[in-house]
Legacy VTK file of the C-alpha trace (Angstrom):
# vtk DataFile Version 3.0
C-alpha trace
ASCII
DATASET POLYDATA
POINTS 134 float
-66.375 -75.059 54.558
-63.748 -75.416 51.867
-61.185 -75.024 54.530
-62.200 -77.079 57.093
-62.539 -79.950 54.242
-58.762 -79.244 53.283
-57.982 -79.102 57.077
-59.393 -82.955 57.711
-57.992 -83.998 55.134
-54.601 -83.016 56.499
-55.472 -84.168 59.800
-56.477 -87.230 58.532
-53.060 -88.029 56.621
-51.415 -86.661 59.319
-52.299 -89.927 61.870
-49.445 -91.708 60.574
-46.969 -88.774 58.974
-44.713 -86.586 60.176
-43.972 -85.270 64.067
-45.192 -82.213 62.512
-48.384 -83.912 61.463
-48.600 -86.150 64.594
-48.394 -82.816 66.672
-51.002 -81.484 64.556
-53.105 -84.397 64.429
-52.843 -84.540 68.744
-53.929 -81.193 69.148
-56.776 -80.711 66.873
-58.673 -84.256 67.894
-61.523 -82.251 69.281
-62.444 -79.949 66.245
-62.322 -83.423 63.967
-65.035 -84.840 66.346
-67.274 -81.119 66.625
-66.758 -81.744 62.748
-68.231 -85.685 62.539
-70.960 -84.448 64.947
-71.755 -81.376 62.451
-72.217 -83.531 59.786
-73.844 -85.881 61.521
-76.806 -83.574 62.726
-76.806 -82.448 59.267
-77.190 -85.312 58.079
-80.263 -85.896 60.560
-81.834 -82.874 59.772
-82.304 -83.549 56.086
-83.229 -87.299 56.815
-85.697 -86.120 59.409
-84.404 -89.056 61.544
-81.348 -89.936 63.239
-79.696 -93.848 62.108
-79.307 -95.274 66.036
-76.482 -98.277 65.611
-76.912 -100.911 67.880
-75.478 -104.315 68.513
-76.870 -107.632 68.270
-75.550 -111.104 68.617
-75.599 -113.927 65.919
-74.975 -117.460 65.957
-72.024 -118.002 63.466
-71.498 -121.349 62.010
-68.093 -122.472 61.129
-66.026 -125.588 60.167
-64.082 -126.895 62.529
-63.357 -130.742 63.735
-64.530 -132.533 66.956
-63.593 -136.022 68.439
-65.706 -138.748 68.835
-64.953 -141.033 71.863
-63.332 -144.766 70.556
-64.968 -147.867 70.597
-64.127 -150.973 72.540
-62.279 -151.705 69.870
-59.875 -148.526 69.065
-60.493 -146.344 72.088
-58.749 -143.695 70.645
-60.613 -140.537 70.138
-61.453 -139.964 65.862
-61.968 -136.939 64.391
-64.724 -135.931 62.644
-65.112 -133.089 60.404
-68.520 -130.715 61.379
-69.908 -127.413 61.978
-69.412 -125.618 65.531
-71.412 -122.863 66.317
-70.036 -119.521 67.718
-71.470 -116.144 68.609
-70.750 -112.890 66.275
-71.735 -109.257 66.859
-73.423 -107.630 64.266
-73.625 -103.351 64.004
-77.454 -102.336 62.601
-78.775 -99.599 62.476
-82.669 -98.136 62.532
-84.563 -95.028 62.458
-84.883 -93.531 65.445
-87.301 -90.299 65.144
-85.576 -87.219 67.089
-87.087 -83.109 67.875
-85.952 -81.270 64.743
-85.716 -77.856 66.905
-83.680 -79.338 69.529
-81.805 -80.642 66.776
-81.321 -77.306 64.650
-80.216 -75.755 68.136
-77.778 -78.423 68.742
-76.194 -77.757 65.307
-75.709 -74.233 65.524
-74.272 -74.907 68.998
-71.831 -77.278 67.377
-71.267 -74.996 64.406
-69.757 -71.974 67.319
-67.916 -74.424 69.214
-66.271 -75.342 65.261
-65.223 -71.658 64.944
-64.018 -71.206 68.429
-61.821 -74.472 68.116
-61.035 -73.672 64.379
-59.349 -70.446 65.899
-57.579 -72.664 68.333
-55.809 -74.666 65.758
-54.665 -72.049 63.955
-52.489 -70.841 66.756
-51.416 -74.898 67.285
-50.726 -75.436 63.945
-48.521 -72.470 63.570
-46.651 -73.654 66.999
-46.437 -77.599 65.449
-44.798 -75.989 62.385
-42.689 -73.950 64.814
-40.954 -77.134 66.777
-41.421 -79.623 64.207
-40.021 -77.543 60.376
-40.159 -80.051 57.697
LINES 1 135
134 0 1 2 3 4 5 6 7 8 9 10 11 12 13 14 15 16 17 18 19 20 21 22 23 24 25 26 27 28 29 30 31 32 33 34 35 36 37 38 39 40 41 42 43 44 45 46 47 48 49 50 51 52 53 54 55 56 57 58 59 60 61 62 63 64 65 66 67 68 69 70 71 72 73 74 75 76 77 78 79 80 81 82 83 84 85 86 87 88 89 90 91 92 93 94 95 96 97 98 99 100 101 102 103 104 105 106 107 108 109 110 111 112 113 114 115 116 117 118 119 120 121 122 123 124 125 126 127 128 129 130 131 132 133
């Protein structure tokens, strides 16, 4: 586990670093997201629950300035100084209850399908080193 923790954090610096750590960062996109999903089922296993996110939209009220029509007067339009209403969307999140078993199998299934693309890296890692030395 240690490893893998060093290994994302490389990855993760690696997004905006080297060609080296681009290459590296391209080729190992998969085990980073086997590895969020790991922890994520993990995570849902000790809960008990999975945390569903979900979207919702909210009126948002801002300042802004609208014109009144003239009068007979001044028909030129004034303007006023009020609050418009626009439309935000908001990420929440709730409980969402989920089959523990099916969930234990999922993780070991994720946990083989770590090792197998752990393996994988190696091997790309060693060629990124290869055609990009530092």
């Amino acid at each position: 586990m240690k490893k893998t923790a060093a290994f994302l954090i490389l990855t993760t610096l690696a997004a905006c670093g080297t060609p080296q750590e681009q290459c590296i960062s391209r080729n190992t996109r998969d085990l980073r997201t086997v590895e969020k999903l790991i922890g994520e089922s993990q995570g849902n296993l000790q809960r008990g629950y999975a945390i569903e996110r979900y979207e919702v939209t909210v009126p948002d009220w801002r300042p802004c300035i609208r014109y009144v029509p003239g009068t007979k007067e001044d028909p030129t339009p004034r303007p006023v100084s009020t609050t418009c209403r626009s439309w935000d969307t908001e990420v929440r999140t709730r409980p969402r209850s989920i089959d523990l078993a099916l969930e234990a199998k999922k993780l070991s299934q994720l946990q083989v399908k770590q090792r197998d693309l752990s393996r994988q890296a190696q091997s790309v890692i060693a060629q990124c080193k290869a055609a990009y030395p530092e």
